[in-house]
Wavefront OBJ file of the C-alpha trace (Angstrom):
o trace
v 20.507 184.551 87.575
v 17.883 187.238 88.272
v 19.047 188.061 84.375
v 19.070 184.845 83.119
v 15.404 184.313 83.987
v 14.334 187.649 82.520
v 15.797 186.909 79.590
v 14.040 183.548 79.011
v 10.909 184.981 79.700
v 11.278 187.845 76.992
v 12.198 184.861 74.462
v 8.894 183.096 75.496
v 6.672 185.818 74.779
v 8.989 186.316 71.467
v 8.502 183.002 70.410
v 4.563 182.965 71.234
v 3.403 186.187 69.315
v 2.884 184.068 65.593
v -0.598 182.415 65.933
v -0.770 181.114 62.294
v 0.635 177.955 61.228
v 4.701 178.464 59.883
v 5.461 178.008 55.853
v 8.489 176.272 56.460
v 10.702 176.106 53.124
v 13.209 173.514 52.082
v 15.955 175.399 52.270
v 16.501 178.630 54.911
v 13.974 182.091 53.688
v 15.531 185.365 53.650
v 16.082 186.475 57.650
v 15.802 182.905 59.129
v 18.447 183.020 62.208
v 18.842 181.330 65.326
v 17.791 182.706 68.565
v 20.012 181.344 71.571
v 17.319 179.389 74.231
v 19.460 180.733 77.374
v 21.163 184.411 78.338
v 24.656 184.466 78.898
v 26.202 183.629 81.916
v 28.825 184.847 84.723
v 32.171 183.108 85.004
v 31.748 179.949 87.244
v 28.175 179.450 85.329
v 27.228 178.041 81.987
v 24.813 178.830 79.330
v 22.971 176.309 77.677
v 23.837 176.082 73.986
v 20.573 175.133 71.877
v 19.191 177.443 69.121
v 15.877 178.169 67.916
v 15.569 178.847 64.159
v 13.005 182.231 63.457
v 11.890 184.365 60.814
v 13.308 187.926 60.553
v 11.236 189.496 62.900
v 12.584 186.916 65.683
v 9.276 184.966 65.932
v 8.906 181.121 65.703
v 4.942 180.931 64.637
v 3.380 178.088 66.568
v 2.629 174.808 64.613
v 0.719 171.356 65.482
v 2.934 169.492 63.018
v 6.787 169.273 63.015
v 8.529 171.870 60.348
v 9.122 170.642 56.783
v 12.734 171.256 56.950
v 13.802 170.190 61.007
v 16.033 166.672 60.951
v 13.229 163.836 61.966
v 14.716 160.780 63.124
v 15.097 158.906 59.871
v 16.974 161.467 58.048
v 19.196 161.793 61.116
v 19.828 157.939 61.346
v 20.241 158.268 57.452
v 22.803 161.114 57.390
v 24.788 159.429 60.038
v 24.548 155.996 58.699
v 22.706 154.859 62.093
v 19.863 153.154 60.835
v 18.985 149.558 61.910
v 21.736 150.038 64.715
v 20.704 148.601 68.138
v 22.259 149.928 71.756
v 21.115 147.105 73.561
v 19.035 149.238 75.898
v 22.142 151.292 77.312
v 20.938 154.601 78.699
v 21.869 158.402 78.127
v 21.819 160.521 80.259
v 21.304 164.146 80.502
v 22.598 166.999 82.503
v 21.228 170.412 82.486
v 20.019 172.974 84.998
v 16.535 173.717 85.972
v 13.467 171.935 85.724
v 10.999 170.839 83.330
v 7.535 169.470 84.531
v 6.208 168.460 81.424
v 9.224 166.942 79.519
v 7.790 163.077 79.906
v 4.890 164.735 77.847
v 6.524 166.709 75.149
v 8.776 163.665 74.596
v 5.724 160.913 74.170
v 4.234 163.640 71.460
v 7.378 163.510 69.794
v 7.952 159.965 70.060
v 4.517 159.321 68.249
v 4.946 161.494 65.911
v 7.942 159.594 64.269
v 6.741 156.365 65.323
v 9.101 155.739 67.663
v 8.412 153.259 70.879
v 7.033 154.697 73.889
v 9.640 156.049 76.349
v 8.355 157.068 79.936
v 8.774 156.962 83.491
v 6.198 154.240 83.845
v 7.506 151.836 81.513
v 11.233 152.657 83.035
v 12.881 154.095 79.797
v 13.006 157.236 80.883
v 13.936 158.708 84.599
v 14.144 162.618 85.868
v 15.863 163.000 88.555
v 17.278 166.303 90.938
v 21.309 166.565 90.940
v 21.359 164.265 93.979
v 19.271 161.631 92.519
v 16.354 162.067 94.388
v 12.597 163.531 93.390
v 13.528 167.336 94.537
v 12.910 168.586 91.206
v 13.883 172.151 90.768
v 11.857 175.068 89.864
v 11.305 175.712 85.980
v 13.425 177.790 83.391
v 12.064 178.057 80.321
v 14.699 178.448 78.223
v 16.607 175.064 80.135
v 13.561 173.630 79.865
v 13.670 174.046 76.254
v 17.690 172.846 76.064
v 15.926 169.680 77.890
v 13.153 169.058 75.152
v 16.463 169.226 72.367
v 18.206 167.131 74.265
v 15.510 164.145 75.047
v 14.074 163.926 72.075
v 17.528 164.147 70.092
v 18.869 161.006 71.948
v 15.183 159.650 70.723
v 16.366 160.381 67.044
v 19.544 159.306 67.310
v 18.853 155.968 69.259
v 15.562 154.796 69.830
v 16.313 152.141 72.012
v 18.240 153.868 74.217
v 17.053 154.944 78.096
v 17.325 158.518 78.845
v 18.082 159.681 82.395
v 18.138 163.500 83.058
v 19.061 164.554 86.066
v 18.451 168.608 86.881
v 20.474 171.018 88.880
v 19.033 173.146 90.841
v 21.141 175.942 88.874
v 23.564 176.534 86.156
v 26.818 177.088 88.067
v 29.392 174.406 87.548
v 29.368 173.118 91.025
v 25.340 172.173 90.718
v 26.114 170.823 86.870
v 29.021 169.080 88.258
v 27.437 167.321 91.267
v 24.842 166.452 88.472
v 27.553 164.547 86.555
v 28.231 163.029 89.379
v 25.067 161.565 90.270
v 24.464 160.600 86.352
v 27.643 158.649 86.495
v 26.887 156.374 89.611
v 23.774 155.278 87.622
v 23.719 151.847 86.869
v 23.449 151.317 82.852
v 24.311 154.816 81.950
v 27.055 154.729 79.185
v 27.213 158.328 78.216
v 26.795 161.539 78.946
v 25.573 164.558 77.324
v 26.565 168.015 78.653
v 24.524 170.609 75.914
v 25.809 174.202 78.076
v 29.416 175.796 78.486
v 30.736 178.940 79.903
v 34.478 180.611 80.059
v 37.528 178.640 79.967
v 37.845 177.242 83.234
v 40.558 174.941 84.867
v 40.356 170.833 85.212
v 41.459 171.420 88.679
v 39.167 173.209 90.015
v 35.572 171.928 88.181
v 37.102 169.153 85.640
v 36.464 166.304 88.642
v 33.241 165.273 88.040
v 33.375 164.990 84.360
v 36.722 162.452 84.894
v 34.958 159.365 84.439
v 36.684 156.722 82.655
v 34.563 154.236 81.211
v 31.825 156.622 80.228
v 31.451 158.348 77.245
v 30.933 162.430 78.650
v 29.963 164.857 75.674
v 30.490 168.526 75.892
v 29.178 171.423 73.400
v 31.694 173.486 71.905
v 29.327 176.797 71.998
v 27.337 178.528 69.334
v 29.118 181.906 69.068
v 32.110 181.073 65.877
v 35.887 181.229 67.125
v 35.798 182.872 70.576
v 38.333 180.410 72.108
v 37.678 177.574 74.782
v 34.805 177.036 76.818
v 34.278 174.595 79.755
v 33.089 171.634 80.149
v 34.298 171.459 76.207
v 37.885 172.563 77.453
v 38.629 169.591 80.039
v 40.733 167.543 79.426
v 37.995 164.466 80.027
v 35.353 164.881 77.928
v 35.051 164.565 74.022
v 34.404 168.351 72.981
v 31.721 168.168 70.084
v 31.568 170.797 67.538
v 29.043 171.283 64.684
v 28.576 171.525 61.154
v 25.899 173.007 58.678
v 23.946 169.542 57.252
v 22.304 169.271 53.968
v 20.790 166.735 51.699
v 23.270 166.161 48.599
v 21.164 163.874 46.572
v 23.854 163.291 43.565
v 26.088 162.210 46.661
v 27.426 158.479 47.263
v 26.452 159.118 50.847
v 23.687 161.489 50.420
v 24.130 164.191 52.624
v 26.957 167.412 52.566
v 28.835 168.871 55.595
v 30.556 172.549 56.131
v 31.791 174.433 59.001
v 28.782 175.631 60.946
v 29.609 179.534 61.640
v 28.520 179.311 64.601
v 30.676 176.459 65.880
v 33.037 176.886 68.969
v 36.460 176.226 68.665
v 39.984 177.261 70.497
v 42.457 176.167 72.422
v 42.545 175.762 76.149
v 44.589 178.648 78.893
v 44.780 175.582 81.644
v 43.625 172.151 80.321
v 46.164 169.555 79.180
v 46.224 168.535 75.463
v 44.635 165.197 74.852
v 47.509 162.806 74.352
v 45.646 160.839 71.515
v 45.815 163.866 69.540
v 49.067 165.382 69.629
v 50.168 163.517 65.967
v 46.999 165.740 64.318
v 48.552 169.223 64.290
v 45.708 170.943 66.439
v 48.106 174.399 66.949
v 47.675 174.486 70.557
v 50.145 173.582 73.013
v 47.186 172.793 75.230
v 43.720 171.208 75.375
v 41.817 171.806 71.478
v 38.147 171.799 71.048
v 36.206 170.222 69.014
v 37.458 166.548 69.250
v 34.393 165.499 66.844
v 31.243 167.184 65.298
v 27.988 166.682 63.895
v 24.413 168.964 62.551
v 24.085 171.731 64.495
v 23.263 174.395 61.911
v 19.397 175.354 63.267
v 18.828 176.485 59.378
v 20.753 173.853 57.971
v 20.619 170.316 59.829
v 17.928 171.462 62.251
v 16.219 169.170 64.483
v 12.198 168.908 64.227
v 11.153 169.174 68.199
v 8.293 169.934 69.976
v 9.182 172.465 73.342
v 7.727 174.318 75.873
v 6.433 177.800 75.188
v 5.257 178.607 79.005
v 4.632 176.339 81.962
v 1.421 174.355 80.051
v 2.362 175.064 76.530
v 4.499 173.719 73.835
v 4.470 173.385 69.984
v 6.810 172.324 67.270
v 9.764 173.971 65.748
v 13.367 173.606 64.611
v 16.371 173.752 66.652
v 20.116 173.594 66.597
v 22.931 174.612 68.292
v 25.891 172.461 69.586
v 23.244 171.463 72.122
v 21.788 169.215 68.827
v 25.671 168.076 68.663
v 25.973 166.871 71.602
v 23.156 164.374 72.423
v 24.107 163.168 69.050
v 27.140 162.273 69.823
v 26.877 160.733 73.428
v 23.856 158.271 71.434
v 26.327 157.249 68.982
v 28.704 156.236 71.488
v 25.710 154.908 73.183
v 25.049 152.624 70.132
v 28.811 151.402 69.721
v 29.095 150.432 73.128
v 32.118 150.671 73.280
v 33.286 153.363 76.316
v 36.537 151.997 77.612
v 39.350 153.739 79.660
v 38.689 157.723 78.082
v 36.257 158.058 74.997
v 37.699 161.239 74.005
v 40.979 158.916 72.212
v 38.986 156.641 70.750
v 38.050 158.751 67.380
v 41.767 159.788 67.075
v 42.748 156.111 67.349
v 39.967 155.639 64.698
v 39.770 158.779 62.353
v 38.764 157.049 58.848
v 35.664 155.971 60.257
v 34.419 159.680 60.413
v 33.313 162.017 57.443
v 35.651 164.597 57.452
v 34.428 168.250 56.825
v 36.685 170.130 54.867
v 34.851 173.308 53.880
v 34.241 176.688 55.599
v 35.145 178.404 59.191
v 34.043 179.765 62.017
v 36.067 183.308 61.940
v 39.243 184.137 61.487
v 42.367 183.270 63.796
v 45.856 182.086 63.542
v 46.754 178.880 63.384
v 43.929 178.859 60.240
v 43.002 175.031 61.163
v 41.790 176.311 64.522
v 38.971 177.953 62.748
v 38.649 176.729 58.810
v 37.783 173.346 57.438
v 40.800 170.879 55.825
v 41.488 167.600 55.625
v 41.772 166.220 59.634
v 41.622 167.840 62.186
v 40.286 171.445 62.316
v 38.766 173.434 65.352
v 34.861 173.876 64.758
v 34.543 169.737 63.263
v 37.404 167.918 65.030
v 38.590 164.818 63.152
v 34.611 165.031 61.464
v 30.677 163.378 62.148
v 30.138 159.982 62.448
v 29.579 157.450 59.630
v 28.025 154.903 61.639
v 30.093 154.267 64.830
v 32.844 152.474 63.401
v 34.909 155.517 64.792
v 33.690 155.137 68.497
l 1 2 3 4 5 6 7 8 9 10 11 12 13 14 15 16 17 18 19 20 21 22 23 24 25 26 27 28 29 30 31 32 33 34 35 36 37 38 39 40 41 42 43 44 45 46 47 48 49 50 51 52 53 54 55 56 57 58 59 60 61 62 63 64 65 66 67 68 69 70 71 72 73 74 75 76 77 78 79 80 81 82 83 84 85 86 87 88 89 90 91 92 93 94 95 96 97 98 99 100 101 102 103 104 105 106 107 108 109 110 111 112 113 114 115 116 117 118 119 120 121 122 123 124 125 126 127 128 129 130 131 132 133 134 135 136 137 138 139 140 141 142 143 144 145 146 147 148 149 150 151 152 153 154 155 156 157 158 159 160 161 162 163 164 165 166 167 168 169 170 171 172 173 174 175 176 177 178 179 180 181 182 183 184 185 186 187 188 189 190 191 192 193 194 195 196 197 198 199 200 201 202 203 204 205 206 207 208 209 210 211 212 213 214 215 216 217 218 219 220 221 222 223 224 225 226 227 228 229 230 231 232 233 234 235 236 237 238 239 240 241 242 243 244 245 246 247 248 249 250 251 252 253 254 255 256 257 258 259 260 261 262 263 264 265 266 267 268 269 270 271 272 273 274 275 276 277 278 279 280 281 282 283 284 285 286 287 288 289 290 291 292 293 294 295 296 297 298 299 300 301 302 303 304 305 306 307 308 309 310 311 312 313 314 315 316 317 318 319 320 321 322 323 324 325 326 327 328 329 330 331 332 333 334 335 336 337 338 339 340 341 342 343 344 345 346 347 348 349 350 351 352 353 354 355 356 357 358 359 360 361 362 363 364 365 366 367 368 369 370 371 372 373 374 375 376 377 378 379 380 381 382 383 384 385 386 387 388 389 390 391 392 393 394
């Protein structure tokens, strides 16, 4: 851990240096990458998943306004045919380690930005709690902290009405995360779950428990590093594994938008999970557990979200991020929106596959069986049966 936190604080002072306002093009410059928010992790631990996009030199430049190119919440509603849609006031929740003191703020400076209604702890739309449920916040992480703001404020984008409940463990092994789950699922009014972090392939019986909760819709990021194989939570057999894809506006388009294989995308097949039943007509190649079950943006360069996170302990400014920690939160909202959670959420896009945009171009790497890494029609590894076209599929 002693690593972890290191690491994070290296990024911050990375991401700090630019003092000038960014020049943020349409499209990706030369040398734009993505710069992972957390270190790697130990086996038994996870690392969150979310991406920052920066120039060549590995610097973000600070900014008072949100980049020209990040998703805002219009052209995410619009890409994912969301717009008007209503959850009713169901609430998200959000699981992730460490703690953030001033996410209520960061999230009312993006809310305003976009217009959006306020969302706070005093007007009871949104509620932090510790992995227990209680007030015992835990101490900060900046890179978490900054897997929290992506989160929040995606789940903002995605559904506007919805409550947000993020509840904070005290660190990133499973057992915190997964008593975290926990607590999230005995919340009344929480309907889904987002889970933006993963580590190594781990089995269902020893940490899959808490995220076996029928009835509620529990996301899990595939991982940001191509084909590498499975990664838990993505890997159990409980939770709908959520890959991602590179988004971008395709104007001559009947729907507007295009979809590839985001390189980065996790996908393999399970060592110790059990396939998912609903899929075992879709020709996944593993005789096990696949990942991803679904997808959607998580490209930071290419379907980016516009977000506003913490540099340090008191600062923050606006940039673009990505990752399958943009998937996620994307997902859980859209099952938050269709209301619709019974018995295991993970079947219900198999049961319902024409209701997704399939992605049927590019890959992730190279492996054997090909649809475990490259695009085609169905099912493939790093987009699952596709993104959502409203949430006819869920």
């Amino acid at each position: 851990m002693r690593r972890s936190i290191i690491g994070a604080v290296l990024a911050t002072a990375t991401l700090v240096l630019g003092l000038t306002a960014p020049t943020w093009a349409a499209s990706p410059a030369a040398g734009q990458h993505g710069m992972h928010a957390c270190a790697p992790t130990a086996p038994g631990t996870a690392a969150c998943h979310a991406m920052l996009l920066v120039n060549r030199d590995g610097v973000s430049p600070a900014s008072a306004t949100p980049p020209a190119a990040g998703l805002t919440p219009a052209l995410l509603q619009d890409a994912y045919k969301l717009t008007g849609l209503s959850s009713g006031g169901r609430t998200v929740a959000i699981v992730d380690a460490y703690g953030y003191a001033n996410l209520g703020r960061d999230l009312g400076v993006y809310r305003a930005q976009f217009g959006l209604p306020a969302c706070t702890t005093a007007n009871g739309c949104l509620r932090i709690v510790d992995q227990n449920g209680g007030s015992n916040l835990p101490r900060a992480n900046i890179g978490w902290a900054q897997e929290q703001a992506l989160d929040a404020q995606t789940v903002s984008a995605a559904c506007p009405d919805c409550k947000i409940l993020v509840v904070q463990a005290k660190s990133a092994s499973f057992a915190d995360l997964g008593t975290a789950v926990n607590t999230a699922a005995s919340i009344a009014g929480v309907v889904a779950i987002s889970n933006s972090y993963g580590g190594s392939d781990a089995q269902d019986t020893t940490y899959g428990a808490p995220y076996n909760h029928p009835g509620i819709a529990i996301t899990a990021s595939t991982g940001d590093n191509g084909y590498q194989g499975a990664s838990f939570p993505a890997s159990s057999a409980h939770v709908t594994a959520v890959g991602g894809t590179s988004l971008t506006r395709a104007a001559g388009s009947g729907r507007g938008w295009s979809e590839s294989v985001w390189n980065g995308a996790g996908s393999g097949c399970s060592a110790y999970n059990a396939a998912l039943a609903a899929a075992a007509t879709f020709g996944t190649g593993c005789s096990g557990r696949a990942m991803a079950d679904v997808s959607a943006a998580a490209d930071p360069a290419a379907g980016g979200m516009a977000i506003y996170y913490p540099t340090s302990a008191t600062k923050s400014t606006w940039g673009q991020w990505g990752g399958t920690s943009e998937s996620a939160p994307i997902i859980a909202s859209v099952y938050a929106l269709s209301g619709n959670t019974t018995g295991y959420a993970n079947a219900l896009p198999y049961q319902r596959a024409s209701g997704l945009f399939d992605v049927t171009s590019g890959s992730n790497g190279s492996c054997t069986p090909v649809q475990l890494c490259a695009a085609r029609a169905g099912w493939d590894g790093p987009t699952g049966l596709g993104t959502p076209n409203g949430v006819a599929a869920f």
